[in-house]
C-alpha positions, 0 to 999 in steps of 0.5 A, a space after each residue: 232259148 237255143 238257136 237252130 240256124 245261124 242268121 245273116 244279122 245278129 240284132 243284139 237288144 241290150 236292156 235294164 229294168 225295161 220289162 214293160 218296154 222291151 216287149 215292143 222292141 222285140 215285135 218292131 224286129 220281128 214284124 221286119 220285112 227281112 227276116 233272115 236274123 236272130 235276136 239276143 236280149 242281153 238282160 243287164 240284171 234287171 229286177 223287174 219282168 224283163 226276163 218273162 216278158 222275152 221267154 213269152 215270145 215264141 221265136 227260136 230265133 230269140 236268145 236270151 241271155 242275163 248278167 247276174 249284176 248290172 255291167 252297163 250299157 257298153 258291156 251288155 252290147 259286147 256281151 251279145 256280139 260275143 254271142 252273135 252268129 251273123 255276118 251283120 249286126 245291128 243293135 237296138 235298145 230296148 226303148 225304141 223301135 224299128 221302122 218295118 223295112 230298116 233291116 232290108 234297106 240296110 242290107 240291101 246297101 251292104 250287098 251294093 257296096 261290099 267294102 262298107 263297114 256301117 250303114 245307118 238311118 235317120 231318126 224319129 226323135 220322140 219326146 215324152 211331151 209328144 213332139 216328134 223331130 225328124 233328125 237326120 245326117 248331112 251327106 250319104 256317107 263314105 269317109 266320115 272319120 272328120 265329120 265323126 271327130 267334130 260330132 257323133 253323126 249318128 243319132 243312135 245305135 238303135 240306126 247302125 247296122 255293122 259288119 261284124 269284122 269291124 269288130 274283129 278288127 277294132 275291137 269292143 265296146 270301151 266299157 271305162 268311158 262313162 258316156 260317148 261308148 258309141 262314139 268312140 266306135 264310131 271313130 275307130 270303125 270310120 279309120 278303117 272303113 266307109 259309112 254309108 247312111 239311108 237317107 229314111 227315118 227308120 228308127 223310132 228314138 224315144 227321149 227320156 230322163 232314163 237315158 245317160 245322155 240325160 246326164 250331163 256330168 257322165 256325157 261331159 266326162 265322156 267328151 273330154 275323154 273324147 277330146 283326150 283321147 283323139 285330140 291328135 286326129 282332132 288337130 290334123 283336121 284344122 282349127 275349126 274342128 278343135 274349135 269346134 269341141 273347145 266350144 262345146 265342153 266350155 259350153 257345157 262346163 259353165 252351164 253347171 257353173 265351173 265358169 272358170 274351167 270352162 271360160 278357158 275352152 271358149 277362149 281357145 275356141 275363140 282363139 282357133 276360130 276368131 271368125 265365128 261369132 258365137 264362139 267369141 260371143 260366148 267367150 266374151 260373156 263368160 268374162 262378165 260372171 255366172 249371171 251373164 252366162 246365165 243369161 244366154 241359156 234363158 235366152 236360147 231357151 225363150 227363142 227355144 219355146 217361141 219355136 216349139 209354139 210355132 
């Protein structure tokens, strides 16, 4: 599929094995109201029909390129920015949809605030059991290099249109990270430029088992990496946003039963922010064995499940 003009938005569908799915991501971009794009399927070797199911679409704005293997998720992505054309781009997973007015409201607040590097949206979080959750961001946006080194404030790449010099200027994808590739973008955009985010659910984020924020070994490596690799910017911020990520990969790492690594994180979280109960609570019981720890996620979960029935 050869491209004939060159589009203001390059909207790059990364996808794997999602042949009875993509089909839909595709019709979510091309029912937009703003339609001054193209779209390139980056197909990550995929064994099933993906690739009959894009060429069936007849839009000569659809380009469909393929890796003979699988590269992942990360090399995907920077396969198609390489191929981009467009002054923006936005990604979408294959998985999930858009909202019809997403790319429109979107650009509408590049062309008011010219120095932006990203803009992106809230979500409709969608569960396989049915339940939908609203999730969306705490403020408007603007410097948001601290509130990106305590959390990945944007909920998926499928909500972040960018400004295709950000890339030019912070480079690619990271493809060694096994997980938070995002992320790390996010972080090393935010040093550089303005966020800003339209306070709308414009993205339909389907929850399954497929994603790799499913697996919890690959999204805690991804974390310390994280930890690792800006522990310098985490620490300029103060105690709270140290603590913060101390909390939360102690956390993690009692819960698949490495007690001892992980009672030293929520120890330190603690130490760096004694004034938060449920870090010292935490550390506190981590003291008391696996069994103990065991306890406050069955806990969460019954308070978890008394909510959802409510």
């Amino acid at each position: 599929m050869v491209r004939i003009m060159v589009a203001t938005v390059s909207v790059i569908i990364p996808t794997y094995n999602r042949g009875h799915l993509v089909g839909r991501a595709i019709l979510s971009v091309l029912d937009q109201t703003y339609q001054d794009f193209e779209i390139i399927v980056v197909d990550d070797g995929s064994k099933d029909h993906t690739e009959e199911v894009v060429k069936s679409f007849n839009d000569p704005r659809i380009c469909y390129i393929r890796h003979t293997r699988n590269l992942g998720g990360s090399a995907a992505r920077n396969t198609g920015i390489r191929a981009a054309q467009g002054k923006y781009i936005a990604f979408l997973d294959s998985d999930d949809e858009w909202l019809p007015t997403k790319l429109e409201e979107q650009i509408r607040v590049f062309h008011n605030e010219q120095n932006c590097g990203v803009v992106y949206t809230d979500l409709l979080r969608i569960y396989s059991d049915g339940r939908i959750e609203l999730y969306k961001g705490k403020h408007l946006g603007g410097w948001v290099l601290k509130d990106l080194l305590v959390t990945s404030i944007i909920g998926s790449t499928s909500s972040a249109v960018i400004k295709r010099e950000c890339f030019d200027v912070v480079g690619l994808f990271d493809e060694t990270l096994p997980s938070c590739q995002d992320w790390d973008m996010w972080i090393r955009i935010a040093k550089k430029y303005p966020f800003k985010r339209v306070p709308k659910p414009l993205v339909k984020y389907y929850l399954h088992g497929e994603q790799i924020s499913s697996n919890r070994a690959a999204v805690l490596e991804g974390r310390l990496e994280i930890t690792r690799r800006y522990y310098a910017d985490i620490c300029a911020y103060g105690n709270k946003v140290e603590a913060n990520h101390c909390f939360i990969i102690g956390n993690r790492l009692c819960h698949i039963g490495e007690l001892h690594y992980g009672r030293k994180y929520l120890l330190r979280a603690a130490a760096r922010a004694p004034w938060n109960f449920r870090f010292v609570s935490y550390a506190l019981v981590s003291l008391f064995g696996k069994k103990a720890y065991s306890g406050i996620a069955y806990v969460k979960q019954l308070l978890l499940s008394k909510r959802n029935k409510n």
